[in-house]
C-alpha positions, 0 to 999 in steps of 0.5 A: 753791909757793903764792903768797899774793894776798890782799894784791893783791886791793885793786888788783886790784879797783881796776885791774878797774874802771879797764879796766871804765870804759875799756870804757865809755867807748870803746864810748859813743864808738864809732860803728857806722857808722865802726869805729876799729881802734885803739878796737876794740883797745883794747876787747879788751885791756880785756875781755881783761885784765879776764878774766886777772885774774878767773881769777887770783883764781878770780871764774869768772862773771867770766871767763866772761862777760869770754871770751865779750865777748872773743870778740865783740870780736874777730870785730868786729876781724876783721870777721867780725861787723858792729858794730851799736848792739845788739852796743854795748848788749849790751856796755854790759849786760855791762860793768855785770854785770861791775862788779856782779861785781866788787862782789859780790867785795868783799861786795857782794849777789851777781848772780843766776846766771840774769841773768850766763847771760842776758847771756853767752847774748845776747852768744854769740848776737850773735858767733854763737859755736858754734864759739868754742873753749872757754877754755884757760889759754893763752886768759887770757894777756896780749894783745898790747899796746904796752909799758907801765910796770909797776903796783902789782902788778909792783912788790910782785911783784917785792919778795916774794922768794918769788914771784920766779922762779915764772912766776905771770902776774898777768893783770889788769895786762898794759896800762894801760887806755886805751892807743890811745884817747880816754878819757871813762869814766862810772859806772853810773846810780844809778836801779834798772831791770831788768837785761835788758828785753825786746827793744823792737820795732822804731819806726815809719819816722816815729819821733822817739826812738832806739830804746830800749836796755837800761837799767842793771841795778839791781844795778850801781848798787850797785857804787861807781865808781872815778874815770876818771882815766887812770894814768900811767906814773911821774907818780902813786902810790897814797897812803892818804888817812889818810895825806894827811889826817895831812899836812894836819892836821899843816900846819894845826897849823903854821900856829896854831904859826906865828900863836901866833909872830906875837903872841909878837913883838909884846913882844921888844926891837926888835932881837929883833922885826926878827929874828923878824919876818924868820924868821916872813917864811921861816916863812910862805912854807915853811908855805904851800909845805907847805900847798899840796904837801900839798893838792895831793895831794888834788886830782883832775880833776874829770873823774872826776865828769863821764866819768860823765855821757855814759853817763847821759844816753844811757841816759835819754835812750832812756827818755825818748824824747828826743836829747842831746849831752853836752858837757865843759868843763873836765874837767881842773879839780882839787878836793879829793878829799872834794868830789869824791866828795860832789857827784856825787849833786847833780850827777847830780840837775842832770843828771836834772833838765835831760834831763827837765824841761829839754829838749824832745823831738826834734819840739818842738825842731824845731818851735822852730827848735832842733836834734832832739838837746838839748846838756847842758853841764857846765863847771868852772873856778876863780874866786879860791879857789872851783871853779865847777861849772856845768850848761847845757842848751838846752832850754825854760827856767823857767816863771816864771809857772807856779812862781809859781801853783804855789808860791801854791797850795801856801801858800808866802811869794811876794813881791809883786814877786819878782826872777827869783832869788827866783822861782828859789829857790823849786824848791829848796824841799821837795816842791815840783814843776811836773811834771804827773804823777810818773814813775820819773825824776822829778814828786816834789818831792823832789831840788833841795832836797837838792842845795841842802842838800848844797851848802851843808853843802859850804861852797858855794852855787847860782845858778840862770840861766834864759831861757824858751825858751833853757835855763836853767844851774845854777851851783855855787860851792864851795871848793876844799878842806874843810880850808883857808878863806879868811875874815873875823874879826868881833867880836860880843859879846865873841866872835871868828867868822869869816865866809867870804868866798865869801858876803860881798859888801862891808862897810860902816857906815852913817849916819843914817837907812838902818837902817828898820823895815818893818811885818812885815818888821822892821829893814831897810838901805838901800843905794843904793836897795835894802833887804836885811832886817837880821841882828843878829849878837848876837840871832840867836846870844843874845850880850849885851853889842851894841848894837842896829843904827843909826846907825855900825853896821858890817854885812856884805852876804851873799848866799846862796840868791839873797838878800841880808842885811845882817849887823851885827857890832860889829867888822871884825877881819881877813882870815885864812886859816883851819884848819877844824876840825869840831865834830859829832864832839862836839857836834849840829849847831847852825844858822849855826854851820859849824864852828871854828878856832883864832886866833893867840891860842889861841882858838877862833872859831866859823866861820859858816854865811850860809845857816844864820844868814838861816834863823835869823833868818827862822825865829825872825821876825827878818825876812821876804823883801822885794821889789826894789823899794822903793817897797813901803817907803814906809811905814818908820820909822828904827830 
């Protein structure tokens, strides 16, 4: 009987990816000078079930090249062959073919037929694998592993009436992967490198650097990676993220529903007021409940970023001549899917960046008193209702000076006296560089801008800590979710906005004399002995009918970009939580506006973007960056 498996081609494709990320993973954490038993079997049970489901759906360079890393495996296991670093690099180089492949099936550009036979020839050479017996159908039968739950694909076999009862093996899911060992799985590095480099020849006694190993193959770059996460037995199921996303959005129409309720009972009798006040009360704790079950099904460990990382760094690592030790903190910290998936491009950037301007090579490091090997940390914990995402190394630090003469060179605004945040900002301007020559890694330029840019269109911000000759960390603020924000309403005139709190220092009005105007930098406040430059909410956005900045005025402090600006509103509103909703599906993108929700009255608030509006200002002459120290204001003026 002919058994129809187009419908577990998605899983199959899916749980092929989870055991190629096992396989990675353990073979980075393999040590050729103490072997683990458990390790080595969990690494053949990978290759093996990686090779059954392949020949299931006929992918035969798959499971060819699957058989013969088997092979490998298992004269390690026996001891018959001693594992050595190039038997773990050609593993590596082979775990990336098989990924290519698996994309190449999902329509992907295929992998050259010669670099797939280069590949299985050095892994057949390394195993010494004349006399391997050809593969058989008994060959792709499952190993022998501990009992496991079913997946996916046994629950849908077991459901389709016709298959029951017809011995069909779906190989590709006979273990879970992972099972017996440690997981810290990595995806392929983005950067384009040969599939197989010649053999380096052997160092010099007196080298520094490892020896080099086979970078990844370019096309394995291509192959999108699944997250690392490990599966569970009967703890998480499979969802479609329409679905979630109906669930979400449904939630948040509940919550304009259940504020639409709030303002109905402002008119009721007294006795009708306490009862719907009394059932809003209920209404509000089961709709948080709801709203925070259903976000919580979008939420995963951001450990399916970080796993990635071990495997970069090494691979860079050897090209750049330098050691390091990559160290995860944090990885079980959850976020919400969609930001899972758009911060690992600026994250990969960070790390680049930090193994390659950041860390000193091996003999500078000694020199210094530091340890030969470079330690790169990547932290994440939660802090209010953001996820603080942070990358350390211990390398050389910023150069103040040196970004300072670089920025002048290249015609830049620099303050007279910058603070160091100021100074820091400044790398994430285009095009700007302090590398001496451009590499394929890095020298252009071109990079820190697009991490600021994507963080910020994330909701998020930067911070940049840097001590010469101790390291410098990158910390990266960003919401938990792209659906819910936490926010504070303002008036200006005659129109609500809200403004994220994640950017607002403190509120405040003022008396007298603090608002100044400086010559060339325009209207500045002063608050306990600093100045920030003045945004006027209505002029930045042409809203008629606001008063100028003065005395009484209400401003909000915002900081973003590592400055500070005073944005004045006529009116403090509340603090909300509120339903995002985006407006490019309809209109362009308008600078210092994020998006918009829907109030309790049935009006739309325009939610603003910090970042955008000093941007604005700054571009349409509103105000121009001001030192820290005041005494450059001594020629000022009231308002």
């Amino acid at each position: 009987m002919k058994v129809d498996l187009g419908e577990f081609v998605g899983i199959f494709v899916e749980e092929a990816r989870e055991h190629l990320d096992v396989m990675e993973s353990l073979l980075l954490a393999l040590d050729p000078q103490q072997v683990d038993g458990e390790t080595l079997n969990a690494l053949f049970r990978a290759a093996h079930s990686i090779k059954g489901g392949a020949a299931t759906f006929g992918l035969d360079e798959v499971t060819r090249l699957a058989h013969v890393a088997e092979s490998l495996l298992d004269r390690v296991r026996d001891r018959r062959v001693a594992l050595t670093p190039e038997i773990v690099d050609a593993l590596l180089v082979a775990d990336d073919v098989m990924r290519a492949q698996i994309a190449a099936f999902e329509g992907q550009p295929p992998v050259p037929a010669a670099d797939v036979e280069a590949v299985r020839a050095r892994l057949a050479a390394l195993a010494d694998t004349a006399g391997t017996p050809p593969m058989t159908p008994e060959a792709c039968a499952p190993a022998p592993a501990p009992a496991s739950a079913p997946t996916a694909v046994d629950a849908a076999s077991a459901q389709a009436g016709e298959i029951k009862g017809e011995g069909v093996d779906f190989g590709f899911f006979d273990d879970e992967p992972g099972g017996g060992a440690e997981r810290e799985a990595a995806a392929p590095a983005a950067d384009p490198a040969p599939l197989l480099p010649p053999p380096p020849p052997p160092p010099p006694p007196e080298a520094n650097a490892p020896a080099a190993a086979p970078v990844l193959p370019a096309m394995a770059a291509g192959a999108p990676a699944s997250p690392a996460a490990a599966l569970h037995e009967s703890s998480s199921i499979r969802v479609s993220v329409d679905k979630v996303d109906q669930i979400i959005n449904l939630v948040g129409e509940l919550v304009i529903i259940q504020s639409m309720l709030a303002q109905h009972a402002q008119s009721e009798t007294p006795q009708q007021v306490e009862r719907l006040r009394s059932g809003l009360d209920l209404l509000d704790r089961n709709t948080r409940g709801l709203q925070e079950a259903a976000m919580a099904i979008r939420m995963m460990p951001i450990s399916a970023v970080f796993n990635r990382f071990p495997r970069l760094a090494r691979d860079l690592a050897q090209r750049l001549g330098k050691e390091v030790e990559i160290r995860l903190e944090g990885e079980g910290t959850e976020l919400d899917k969609g930001l899972i998936e758009r911060i690992v491009d600026p994250l990969t950037h960070l790390v680049r960046n930090s193994l390659d301007h950041g860390l000193e090579l091996p003999a500078d490091r000694v020199a210094a008193g530091k340890p030969a090997a470079g330690a790169i940390t990547l932290s994440a914990r939660h802090e209010g209702g953001s996820i603080v995402i942070e990358v350390a190394d211990d390398g050389r630090g910023l150069d103040r000076e040196r970004i300072l003469a670089k920025a002048r060179e290249r015609g830049m605004a620099v303050p007279e006296q910058p603070t160091d945040a100021q100074v820091w900002s400044l790398i994430f301007e285009a095009g700007f560089s302090t590398a001496a020559a451009v590499t394929d890694v890095s020298g252009r330029g071109v990079g820190m801008d697009v991490v600021r840019r994507n963080i910020q269109a994330l909701g998020g911000r930067v911070d940049v800590h840097s001590e010469k000759g101790r390291g410098t960390r990158i910390a990266v603020r960003l919401p938990l979710t792209l659906a819910i924000l936490d926010g504070l309403s303002v008036a200006c005139g005659g129109e609500v906005f809200i403004v994220p709190l994640a950017f607002i220092v403190e509120s405040l009005r003022v008396e007298g004399d603090a608002v100044r105007t400086v010559a060339g930098a325009g209207r500045v406040l002063g608050i306990r002995g600093r100045y920030l430059p003045v945004v006027a909410l209505h002029e930045v956005l042409g809203l008629p009918g606001s008063k100028a900045p003065g005395p009484d005025g209400i401003f909000i402090v915002l900081e973003t970009d590592g400055q500070r600006v005073a944005l004045f509103v006529d009116a403090l509103l509340g603090q909300h939580q509120v339903v995002i909703k985006s407006l490019e599906a309809n209109y362009r993108k308008v600078d210092g506006i994020s998006g918009a929700t829907i109030m309790g009255d049935g009006r739309v608030a325009l939610i603003l973007d910090a970042a955008g509006l000093g941007r604005l200002a700054a571009s349409a002459g509103r105000f121009a960056p001001l030192p820290e120290a005041a005494s450059s204001l001594s020629e000022t003026a009231p308002a």
